[in-house]
N, C-alpha and C positions, 0 to 999 in steps of 0.2 A: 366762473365763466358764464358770459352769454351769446348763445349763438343767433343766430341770423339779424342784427341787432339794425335796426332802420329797415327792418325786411328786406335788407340785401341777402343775399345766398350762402355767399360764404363768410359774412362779417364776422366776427369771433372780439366781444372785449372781455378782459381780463384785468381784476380790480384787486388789490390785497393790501393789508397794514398790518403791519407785524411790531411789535410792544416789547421792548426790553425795559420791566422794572425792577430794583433792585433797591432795597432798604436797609443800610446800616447805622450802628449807635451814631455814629459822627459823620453822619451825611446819608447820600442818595445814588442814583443812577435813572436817570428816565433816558431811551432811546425808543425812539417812532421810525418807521419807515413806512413810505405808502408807493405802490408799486401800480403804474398803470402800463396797461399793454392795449393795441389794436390791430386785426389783423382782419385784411379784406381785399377783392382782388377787382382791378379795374379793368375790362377787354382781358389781354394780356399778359398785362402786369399785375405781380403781387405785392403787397406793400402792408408793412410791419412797421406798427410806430409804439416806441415803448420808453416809458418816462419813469423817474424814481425822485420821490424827494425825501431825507433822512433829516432828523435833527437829534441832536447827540446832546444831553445834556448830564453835568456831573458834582454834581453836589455844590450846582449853581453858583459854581465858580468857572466852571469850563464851557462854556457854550458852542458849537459849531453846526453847520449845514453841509450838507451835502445837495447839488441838481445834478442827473445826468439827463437825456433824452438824446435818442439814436433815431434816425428813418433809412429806413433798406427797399429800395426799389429791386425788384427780380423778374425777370421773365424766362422761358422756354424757349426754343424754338428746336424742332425735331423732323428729320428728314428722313424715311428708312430707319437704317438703325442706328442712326449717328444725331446729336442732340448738341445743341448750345446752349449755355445759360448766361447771362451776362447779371452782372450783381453790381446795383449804386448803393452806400453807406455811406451816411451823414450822421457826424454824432458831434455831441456838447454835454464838456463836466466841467461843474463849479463847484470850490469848496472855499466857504467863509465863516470865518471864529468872529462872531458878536459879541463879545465880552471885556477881552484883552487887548490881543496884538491887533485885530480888526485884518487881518490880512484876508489876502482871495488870490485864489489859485483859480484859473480857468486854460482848458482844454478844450482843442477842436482836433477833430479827426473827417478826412473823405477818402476815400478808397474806392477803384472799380477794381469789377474780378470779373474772372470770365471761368466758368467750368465746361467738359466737352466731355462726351461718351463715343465711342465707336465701337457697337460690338462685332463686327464684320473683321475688323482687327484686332480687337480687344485690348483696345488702347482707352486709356483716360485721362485727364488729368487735371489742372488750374492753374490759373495766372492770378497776381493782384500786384496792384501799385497804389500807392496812397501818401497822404502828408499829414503828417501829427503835429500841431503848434501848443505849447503848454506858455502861459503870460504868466510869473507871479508879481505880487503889490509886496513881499516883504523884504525883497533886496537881494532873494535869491536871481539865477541862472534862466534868463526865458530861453528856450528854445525851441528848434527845427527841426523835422525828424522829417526824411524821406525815407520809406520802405517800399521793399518788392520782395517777392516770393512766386516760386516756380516751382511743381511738382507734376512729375508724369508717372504712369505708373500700367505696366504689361501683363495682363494674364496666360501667361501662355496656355494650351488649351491642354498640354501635354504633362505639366505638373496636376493642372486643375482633376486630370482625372483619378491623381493618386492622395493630392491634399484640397482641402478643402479651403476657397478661397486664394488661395496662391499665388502670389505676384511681385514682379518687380520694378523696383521701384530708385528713382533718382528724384531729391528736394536741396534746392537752391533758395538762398535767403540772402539779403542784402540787409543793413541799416544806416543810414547817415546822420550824424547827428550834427547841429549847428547851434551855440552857445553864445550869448550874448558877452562871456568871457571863452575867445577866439582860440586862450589855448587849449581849453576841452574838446574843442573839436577832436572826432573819430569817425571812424567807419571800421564796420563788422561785416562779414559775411562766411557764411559757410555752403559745404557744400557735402551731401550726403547719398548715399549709395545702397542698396540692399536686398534682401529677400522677405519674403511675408510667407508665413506657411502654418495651418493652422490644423490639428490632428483632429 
Protein backbone atom coordinates (compact mmCIF):
# COMPACT_ATOMS: atom_id res chain seq x y z
CA UNK A 1 0.00 0.00 0.00
CA UNK A 2 0.77 3.72 -0.51
CA UNK A 3 -0.49 6.42 1.24
CA UNK A 4 -1.05 9.95 0.32
CA UNK A 5 -0.35 9.05 -3.18
CA UNK A 6 -0.42 12.42 -5.81
CA UNK A 7 -0.02 14.30 -2.19
CA UNK A 8 -3.64 13.99 -1.68
CA UNK A 9 -4.53 13.38 2.10
CA UNK A 10 -6.32 10.65 2.13
CA UNK A 11 -5.39 8.71 -1.29
CA UNK A 12 -4.50 5.02 -0.40
CA UNK A 13 -3.30 2.79 -3.68
CA UNK A 14 -3.22 -0.77 -3.31
CA UNK A 15 -1.17 -3.12 -5.79
CA UNK A 16 -0.84 -7.06 -5.52
CA UNK A 17 -0.02 -10.17 -7.98
CA UNK A 18 -0.37 -13.32 -6.56
CA UNK A 19 1.29 -16.60 -8.80
CA UNK A 20 -0.13 -19.95 -8.71
CA UNK A 21 2.59 -22.52 -10.18
CA UNK A 22 2.39 -25.86 -10.36
CA UNK A 23 4.62 -28.44 -12.28
CA UNK A 24 3.76 -32.06 -13.10
CA UNK A 25 5.19 -35.16 -15.14
CA UNK A 26 2.57 -34.42 -18.01
CA UNK A 27 2.02 -30.97 -17.95
CA UNK A 28 1.78 -27.61 -15.87
CA UNK A 29 -0.45 -25.10 -14.17
CA UNK A 30 0.54 -21.31 -14.38
CA UNK A 31 -2.21 -18.85 -12.78
CA UNK A 32 -1.45 -14.85 -12.29
CA UNK A 33 -3.69 -12.67 -10.82
CA UNK A 34 -3.01 -8.84 -10.42
CA UNK A 35 -5.21 -6.87 -8.11
CA UNK A 36 -5.29 -3.07 -8.15
CA UNK A 37 -7.35 -0.92 -5.74
CA UNK A 38 -7.69 3.20 -5.08
CA UNK A 39 -9.02 4.76 -2.53
CA UNK A 40 -9.37 8.70 -2.14
CA UNK A 41 -11.95 11.18 -1.11
CA UNK A 42 -13.28 14.13 -3.12
CA UNK A 43 -15.03 17.30 -0.74
CA UNK A 44 -17.59 14.79 0.37
CA UNK A 45 -17.40 11.99 -1.28
CA UNK A 46 -15.48 8.85 -1.06
CA UNK A 47 -14.63 6.96 -3.84
CA UNK A 48 -13.16 3.26 -4.05
CA UNK A 49 -12.01 2.02 -7.44
CA UNK A 50 -10.71 -1.61 -7.59
CA UNK A 51 -9.81 -3.70 -10.60
CA UNK A 52 -8.45 -7.46 -11.03
CA UNK A 53 -7.27 -9.15 -14.01
CA UNK A 54 -6.61 -13.22 -13.60
CA UNK A 55 -5.24 -15.35 -16.38
CA UNK A 56 -5.72 -19.14 -15.85
CA UNK A 57 -3.50 -21.23 -17.65
CA UNK A 58 -3.32 -25.24 -17.76
CA UNK A 59 -1.04 -27.29 -19.25
CA UNK A 60 -1.48 -25.06 -22.42
CA UNK A 61 -4.32 -26.65 -23.38
CA UNK A 62 -6.92 -24.50 -21.35
CA UNK A 63 -6.58 -20.97 -21.60
CA UNK A 64 -8.97 -18.31 -19.87
CA UNK A 65 -9.17 -14.50 -18.47
CA UNK A 66 -10.81 -13.20 -16.01
CA UNK A 67 -11.56 -8.69 -15.77
CA UNK A 68 -13.55 -7.40 -12.98
CA UNK A 69 -13.40 -3.50 -12.06
CA UNK A 70 -16.11 -1.95 -9.48
CA UNK A 71 -16.45 1.96 -8.68
CA UNK A 72 -18.39 3.01 -5.22
CA UNK A 73 -19.30 6.42 -4.73
CA UNK A 74 -20.25 7.21 -0.77
CA UNK A 75 -20.87 10.07 1.31
CA UNK A 76 -22.05 10.96 4.97
CA UNK A 77 -24.12 13.34 5.93
CA UNK A 78 -24.86 13.75 9.86
CA UNK A 79 -27.25 15.88 11.92
CA UNK A 80 -27.17 15.54 15.81
CA UNK A 81 -27.19 12.11 16.32
CA UNK A 82 -28.90 10.91 13.25
CA UNK A 83 -26.64 10.21 9.92
CA UNK A 84 -27.17 9.34 6.32
CA UNK A 85 -25.17 7.53 4.05
CA UNK A 86 -26.15 7.06 0.46
CA UNK A 87 -23.91 4.47 -1.63
CA UNK A 88 -23.28 4.41 -5.80
CA UNK A 89 -21.71 0.92 -7.11
CA UNK A 90 -20.73 0.49 -10.50
CA UNK A 91 -19.30 -2.78 -11.40
CA UNK A 92 -17.90 -4.93 -14.67
CA UNK A 93 -16.86 -8.77 -15.10
CA UNK A 94 -15.55 -10.50 -18.11
CA UNK A 95 -14.64 -13.91 -18.56
CA UNK A 96 -12.92 -15.19 -21.97
CA UNK A 97 -11.42 -18.90 -22.79
CA UNK A 98 -8.63 -18.15 -25.76
CA UNK A 99 -7.90 -21.25 -26.76
CA UNK A 100 -11.01 -23.41 -27.59
CA UNK A 101 -14.63 -22.59 -27.29
CA UNK A 102 -13.45 -18.58 -27.51
CA UNK A 103 -16.54 -17.97 -25.55
CA UNK A 104 -17.20 -14.55 -23.17
CA UNK A 105 -19.36 -14.14 -20.48
CA UNK A 106 -19.76 -10.41 -19.46
CA UNK A 107 -21.53 -8.93 -16.44
CA UNK A 108 -22.76 -5.45 -15.35
CA UNK A 109 -23.92 -4.64 -11.95
CA UNK A 110 -25.38 -0.83 -10.48
CA UNK A 111 -26.91 -0.58 -7.33
CA UNK A 112 -27.80 2.50 -4.86
CA UNK A 113 -28.11 2.00 -0.99
CA UNK A 114 -28.75 4.20 1.37
CA UNK A 115 -27.78 3.43 5.38
CA UNK A 116 -29.14 5.63 8.48
CA UNK A 117 -28.28 5.73 12.24
CA UNK A 118 -30.42 7.40 14.91
CA UNK A 119 -29.16 7.07 18.11
CA UNK A 120 -31.85 9.15 19.99
CA UNK A 121 -34.04 6.16 19.02
CA UNK A 122 -31.76 3.61 18.45
CA UNK A 123 -32.73 2.71 15.21
CA UNK A 124 -30.63 1.70 12.08
CA UNK A 125 -30.70 0.24 9.17
CA UNK A 126 -30.42 0.02 4.96
CA UNK A 127 -32.01 0.03 1.82
CA UNK A 128 -30.38 -1.11 -1.85
CA UNK A 129 -31.99 -1.60 -5.19
CA UNK A 130 -29.84 -2.50 -8.29
CA UNK A 131 -29.85 -4.42 -11.76
CA UNK A 132 -27.36 -7.32 -12.68
CA UNK A 133 -27.27 -8.08 -16.58
CA UNK A 134 -24.97 -11.31 -17.44
CA UNK A 135 -24.57 -11.34 -21.76
CA UNK A 136 -23.01 -14.77 -22.68
CA UNK A 137 -21.42 -15.50 -26.65
CA UNK A 138 -21.77 -19.61 -26.06
CA UNK A 139 -25.49 -19.99 -26.55
CA UNK A 140 -26.22 -20.05 -23.05
CA UNK A 141 -29.23 -17.88 -21.06
CA UNK A 142 -28.44 -13.95 -20.91
CA UNK A 143 -30.19 -12.44 -18.34
CA UNK A 144 -31.91 -9.68 -16.00
CA UNK A 145 -31.67 -9.60 -12.43
CA UNK A 146 -33.53 -6.78 -10.40
CA UNK A 147 -32.78 -6.91 -6.66
CA UNK A 148 -33.62 -5.11 -3.40
CA UNK A 149 -33.02 -5.65 0.11
CA UNK A 150 -34.22 -3.97 3.28
CA UNK A 151 -33.03 -4.30 6.76
CA UNK A 152 -33.94 -2.32 9.92
CA UNK A 153 -32.60 -3.18 12.96
CA UNK A 154 -33.62 -1.82 17.11
CA UNK A 155 -31.49 -1.68 20.13
CA UNK A 156 -33.46 -1.36 22.83
CA UNK A 157 -31.72 0.35 25.61
CA UNK A 158 -33.20 -2.02 28.10
CA UNK A 159 -31.68 -5.38 26.77
CA UNK A 160 -28.51 -3.50 25.99
CA UNK A 161 -27.89 -3.06 29.58
CA UNK A 162 -28.03 -6.84 30.43
CA UNK A 163 -26.41 -8.19 26.77
CA UNK A 164 -23.96 -6.78 25.02
CA UNK A 165 -24.88 -5.36 21.67
CA UNK A 166 -28.51 -6.52 21.63
CA UNK A 167 -30.97 -6.09 18.94
CA UNK A 168 -33.69 -6.43 16.88
CA UNK A 169 -33.91 -6.91 13.89
CA UNK A 170 -36.27 -7.56 10.62
CA UNK A 171 -34.35 -8.17 6.62
CA UNK A 172 -36.33 -8.32 3.46
CA UNK A 173 -35.00 -9.44 0.23
CA UNK A 174 -36.46 -9.59 -3.26
CA UNK A 175 -34.92 -11.16 -6.63
CA UNK A 176 -36.22 -11.21 -10.30
CA UNK A 177 -34.89 -12.90 -12.73
CA UNK A 178 -35.46 -12.45 -16.50
CA UNK A 179 -33.99 -15.15 -19.24
CA UNK A 180 -33.67 -14.73 -22.67
CA UNK A 181 -35.54 -18.45 -22.49
CA UNK A 182 -38.98 -16.72 -20.93
CA UNK A 183 -39.72 -19.85 -19.20
CA UNK A 184 -36.84 -19.58 -16.56
CA UNK A 185 -38.35 -16.78 -15.50
CA UNK A 186 -38.68 -16.53 -11.46
CA UNK A 187 -38.90 -14.48 -8.53
CA UNK A 188 -37.57 -15.13 -4.90
CA UNK A 189 -38.00 -13.26 -1.99
CA UNK A 190 -37.88 -13.76 1.57
CA UNK A 191 -38.52 -12.24 4.62
CA UNK A 192 -36.75 -12.55 8.08
CA UNK A 193 -37.29 -11.63 11.72
CA UNK A 194 -35.12 -11.81 15.07
CA UNK A 195 -33.04 -11.20 18.05
CA UNK A 196 -29.13 -10.51 18.32
CA UNK A 197 -27.73 -11.17 21.80
CA UNK A 198 -24.31 -11.51 22.52
CA UNK A 199 -22.70 -12.78 26.22
Amino acid sequence: SIGRMFKREYAVLDLAHRVNAQTYLDGYVRDHTTVLGYRDRFGAVDAELNAELSAYDTYGMYRSYELMHNLTLSTTSTRGKASLSPTLYMGFWRAQEALNTYYRDERWEMSLGLAFTDQTSHLSGSVKAGTNRLLKTDGGDNSDKWFANLELRWKPPYLNKKYRDASLFVRWLLNDFRFTTTTNNYRESSLAFGINLEY
